[in-house]
C-alpha positions as CSV (number, residue, x, y, z in Angstrom):
1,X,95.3,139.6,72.8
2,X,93.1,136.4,72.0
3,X,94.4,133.1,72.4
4,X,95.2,131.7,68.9
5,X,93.0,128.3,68.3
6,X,96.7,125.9,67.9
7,X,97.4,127.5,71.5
8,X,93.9,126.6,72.7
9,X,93.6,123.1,71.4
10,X,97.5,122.5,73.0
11,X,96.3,123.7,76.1
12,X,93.2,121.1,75.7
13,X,95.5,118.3,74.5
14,X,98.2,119.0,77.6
15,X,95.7,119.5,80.5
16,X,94.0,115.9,78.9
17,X,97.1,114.1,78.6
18,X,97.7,115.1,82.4
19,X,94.4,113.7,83.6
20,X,95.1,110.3,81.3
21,X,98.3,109.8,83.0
22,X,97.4,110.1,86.4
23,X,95.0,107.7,86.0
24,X,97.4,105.1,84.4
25,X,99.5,102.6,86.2
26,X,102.9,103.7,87.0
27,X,105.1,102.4,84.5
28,X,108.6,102.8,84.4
29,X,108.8,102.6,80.9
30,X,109.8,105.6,78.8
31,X,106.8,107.0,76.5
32,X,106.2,109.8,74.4
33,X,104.4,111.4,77.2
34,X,107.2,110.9,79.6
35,X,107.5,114.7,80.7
36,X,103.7,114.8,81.5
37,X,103.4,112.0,83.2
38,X,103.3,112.0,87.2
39,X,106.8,110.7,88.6
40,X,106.3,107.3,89.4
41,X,107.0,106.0,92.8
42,X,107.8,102.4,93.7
43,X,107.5,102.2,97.3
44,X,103.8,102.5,96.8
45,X,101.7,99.8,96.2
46,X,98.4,99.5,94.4
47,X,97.0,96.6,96.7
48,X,97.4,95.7,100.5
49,X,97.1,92.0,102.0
50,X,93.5,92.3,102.5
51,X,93.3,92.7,99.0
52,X,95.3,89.4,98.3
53,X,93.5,87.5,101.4
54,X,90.2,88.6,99.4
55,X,91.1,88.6,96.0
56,X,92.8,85.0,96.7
57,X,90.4,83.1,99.2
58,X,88.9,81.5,96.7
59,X,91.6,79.7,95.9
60,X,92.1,78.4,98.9
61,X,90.3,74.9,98.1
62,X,92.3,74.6,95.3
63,X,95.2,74.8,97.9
64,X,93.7,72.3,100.0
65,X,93.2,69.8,97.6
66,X,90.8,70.7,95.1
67,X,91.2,69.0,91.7
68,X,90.8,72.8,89.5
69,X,90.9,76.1,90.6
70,X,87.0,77.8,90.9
71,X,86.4,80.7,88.4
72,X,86.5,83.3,91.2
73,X,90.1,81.6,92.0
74,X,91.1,82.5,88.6
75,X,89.3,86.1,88.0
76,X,90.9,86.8,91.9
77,X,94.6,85.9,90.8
78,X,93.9,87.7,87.6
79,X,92.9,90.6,89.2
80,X,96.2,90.2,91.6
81,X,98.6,90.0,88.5
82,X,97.0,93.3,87.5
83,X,97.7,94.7,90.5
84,X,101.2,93.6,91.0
85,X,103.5,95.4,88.0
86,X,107.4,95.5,90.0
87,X,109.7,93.4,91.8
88,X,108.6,95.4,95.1
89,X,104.6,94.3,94.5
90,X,105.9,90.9,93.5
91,X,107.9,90.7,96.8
92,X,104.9,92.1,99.1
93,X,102.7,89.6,97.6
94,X,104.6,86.7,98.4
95,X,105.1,87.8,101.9
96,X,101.5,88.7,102.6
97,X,100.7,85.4,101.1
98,X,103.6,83.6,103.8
99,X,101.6,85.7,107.0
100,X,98.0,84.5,105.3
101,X,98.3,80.7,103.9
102,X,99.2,79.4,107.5
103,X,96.0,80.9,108.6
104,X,93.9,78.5,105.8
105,X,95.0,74.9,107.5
106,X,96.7,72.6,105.8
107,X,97.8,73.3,102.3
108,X,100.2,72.2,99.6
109,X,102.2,75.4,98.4
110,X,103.5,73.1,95.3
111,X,99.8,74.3,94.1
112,X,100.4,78.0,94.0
113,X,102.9,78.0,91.1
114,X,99.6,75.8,89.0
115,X,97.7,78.8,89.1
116,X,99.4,80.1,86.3
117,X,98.9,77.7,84.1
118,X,95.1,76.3,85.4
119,X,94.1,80.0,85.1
120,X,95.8,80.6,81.9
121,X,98.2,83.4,83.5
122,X,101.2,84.9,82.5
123,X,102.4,85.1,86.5
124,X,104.5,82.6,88.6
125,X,103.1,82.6,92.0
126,X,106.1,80.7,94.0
127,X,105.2,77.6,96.1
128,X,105.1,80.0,99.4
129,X,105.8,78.4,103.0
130,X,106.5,80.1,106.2
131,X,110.0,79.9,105.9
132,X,110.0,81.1,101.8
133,X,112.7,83.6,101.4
134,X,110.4,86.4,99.4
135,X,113.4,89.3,98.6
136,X,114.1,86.7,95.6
């Protein structure tokens, strides 16, 4: 028995849709793809400190004084606030930035939180010291 072409081009779209959604983001958002798409798990995230130390060193003379944030600040948060899309990512950032920023010298963490708005970002970044409480 042939394959009808309806059964063919469902089998097309569902193998597709498969591919598409694994390579999207995890969202925990209900969609009308919801039963194809990969569970998502929460625990795992998409970027490590080294990521933030490299995506975020730019900004470090910003930090330290520096009147405006350098485009590669502000292209290195944006990419970070791609990157971070749950309370867990939010919470690992913060605390990767508490373990890195005393490593930069001298800095004034009421700067972090101006990155949103300098770089035009829909993100708060929280004025991070070593003794910043990140599970809030």
């Amino acid at each position: 028995m042939r394959p009808s072409i309806k059964f063919l081009a469902m089998l097309v779209f569902l193998i597709m849709s498969d591919v598409t959604a694994a390579a999207e983001p995890c969202q925990n958002v209900p969609n009308s793809r919801a039963l194809l798409s990969p569970p998502c798990n929460n625990d795992v995230s998409r970027f490590s400190c080294g990521d933030v130390t490299n995506l975020l060193s730019p900004c470090w003379s910003f930090l330290k004084g520096d009147a405006s944030p350098s485009s590669d600040c502000c292209i290195g948060a944006e990419n970070i606030v791609d990157l971070t899309n749950s309370k867990k990512d939010e919470q690992k950032l913060c605390e990767c930035l508490k373990a890195e920023l005393p490593n930069i010298g001298k800095y004034d963490p009421q700067r972090l939180p101006q990155l949103d708005q300098k770089c035009e970002l829909d993100f708060y970044f929280p004025p991070v010291t070593g003794t910043y409480d990140c599970s809030k």
